[in-house]
N, C-alpha and C positions, 0 to 999 in steps of 0.2 A: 680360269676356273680351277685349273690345276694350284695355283700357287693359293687361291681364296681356303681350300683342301689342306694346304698343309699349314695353313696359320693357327687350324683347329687340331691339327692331327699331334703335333710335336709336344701342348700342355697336357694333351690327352694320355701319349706314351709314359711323358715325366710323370705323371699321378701315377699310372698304374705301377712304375719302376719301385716309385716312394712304396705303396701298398704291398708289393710283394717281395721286400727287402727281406721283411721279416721281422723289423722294432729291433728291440734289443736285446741281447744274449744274457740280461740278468736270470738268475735261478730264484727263487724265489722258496724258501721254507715250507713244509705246510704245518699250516697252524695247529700249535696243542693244545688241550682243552686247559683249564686252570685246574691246580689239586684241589681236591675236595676240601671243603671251608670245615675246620671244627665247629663245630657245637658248643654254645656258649649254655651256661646254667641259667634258666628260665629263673628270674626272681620274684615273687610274688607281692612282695609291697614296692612298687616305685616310689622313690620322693617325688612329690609335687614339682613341677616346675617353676622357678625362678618365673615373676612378670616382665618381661624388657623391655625397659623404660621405650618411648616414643623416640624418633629420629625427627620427626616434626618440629619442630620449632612453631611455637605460638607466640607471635606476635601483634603488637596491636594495629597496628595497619593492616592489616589481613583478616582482623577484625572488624575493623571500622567499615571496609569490602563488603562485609557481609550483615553489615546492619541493614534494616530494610526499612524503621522504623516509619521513618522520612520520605517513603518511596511513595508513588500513586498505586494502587491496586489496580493492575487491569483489568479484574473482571468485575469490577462493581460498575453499574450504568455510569452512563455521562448525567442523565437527568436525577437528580435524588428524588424526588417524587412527581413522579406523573401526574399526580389527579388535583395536580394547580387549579386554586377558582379561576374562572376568565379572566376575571377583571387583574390579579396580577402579572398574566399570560400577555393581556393588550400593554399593559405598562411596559411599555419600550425606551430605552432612555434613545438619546439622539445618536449614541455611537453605533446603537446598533442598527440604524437605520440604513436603507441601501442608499448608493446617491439619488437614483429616480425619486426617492420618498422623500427629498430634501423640500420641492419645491412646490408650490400652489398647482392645482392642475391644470389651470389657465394661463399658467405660463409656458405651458407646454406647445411645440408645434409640430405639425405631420410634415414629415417628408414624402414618405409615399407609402400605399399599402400593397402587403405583396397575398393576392388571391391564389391559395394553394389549394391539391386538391384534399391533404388531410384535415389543415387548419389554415386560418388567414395569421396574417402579419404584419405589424405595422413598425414603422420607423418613427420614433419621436425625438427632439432636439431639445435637452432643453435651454435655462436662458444661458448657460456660462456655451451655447454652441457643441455640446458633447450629445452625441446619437447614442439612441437604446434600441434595439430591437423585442419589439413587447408581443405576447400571445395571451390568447383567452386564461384568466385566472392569474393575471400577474398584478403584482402593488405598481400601484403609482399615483402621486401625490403626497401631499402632505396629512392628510386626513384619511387613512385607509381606504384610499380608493383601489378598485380590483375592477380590471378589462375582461367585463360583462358578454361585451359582443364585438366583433370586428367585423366590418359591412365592407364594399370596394370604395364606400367613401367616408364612412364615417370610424369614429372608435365609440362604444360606448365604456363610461366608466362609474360604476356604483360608488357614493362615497358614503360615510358613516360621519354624522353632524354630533356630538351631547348637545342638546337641546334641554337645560335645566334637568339634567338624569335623565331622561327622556333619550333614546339615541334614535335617530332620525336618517334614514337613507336616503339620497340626494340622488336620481340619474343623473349624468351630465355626459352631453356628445361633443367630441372633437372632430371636427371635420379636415377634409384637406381644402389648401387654396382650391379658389377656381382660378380655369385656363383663363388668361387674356388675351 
């Protein structure tokens, strides 16, 4: 215990030693104010001052930086006009189709339905073997069809026929296998 005591006590003394040496014996002056500044003659017309030129440098690349010409506007809409008639709205070309809407809806097959307590769900395959997970109000098919209703066994899906101008809505149900 005793020796644990003096391993604190000895840095302890050396600071106080250092603190009460007293620094150092410089003298130091004490400061004199400055003499009193003359008075200069107030003159009553200034010349103008001289403009000084720029330190800048303008260059055209630092230029070309700041053209915007070319640029997208952020804040103008994505859509240029909203109040599209329908009929340009449905004109979809094929690229923007999702895969699901590539294919006949009869080529489609259930895998299984999953009965939840918000919404149902269903698994469909289609031919090239690739699963989608589909809910009520989703495309699928080739002819805008939209999942109407999902049942524990069935899918229903509303499709849209032109029938000579005419557009025609088709039910159509997909069932699951039966067990064997």
């Amino acid at each position: 215990m005793k020796k644990r005591n003096s391993q604190y006590l000895i840095p302890i003394f050396l600071i106080a030693a250092l603190l009460s040496s007293g620094g150092c014996n410089k003298e130091e002056k004490p400061l004199q104010s400055p003499p009193p500044a003359q008075q200069m003659p107030v003159q009553k017309a200034l010349a103008p001052v001289q403009k000084q030129p720029s330190s800048a440098k303008s260059s055209t690349p630092a230029a070309s930086l700041m053209d915007f010409t070319n640029r997208k506007d952020p804040f103008k809409p994505f859509v240029n006009n909203p109040a599209q008639p329908a009929k340009q709205a449905q004109a979809v070309s094929k690229k923007d189709l999702l895969p699901i809407q590539n294919y006949e809806l009869n080529k489609f097959k259930i895998a299984g339905i999953i009965v939840g307590l918000k919404e149902n769900r269903a698994l469909v395959i289609d031919p090239t073997g690739k699963g989608y997970v589909v809910k009520q109000g989703m495309l699928i098919g080739s002819n805008d069809g939209v999942v109407n209703r999902i049942t524990p066994t069935t899918i229903e899906v509303i499709e849209k026929y032109n029938d000579n101008g005419h557009i025609r809505k088709v039910t159509s149900k997909l069932s699951l296998p039966s067990k064997k």
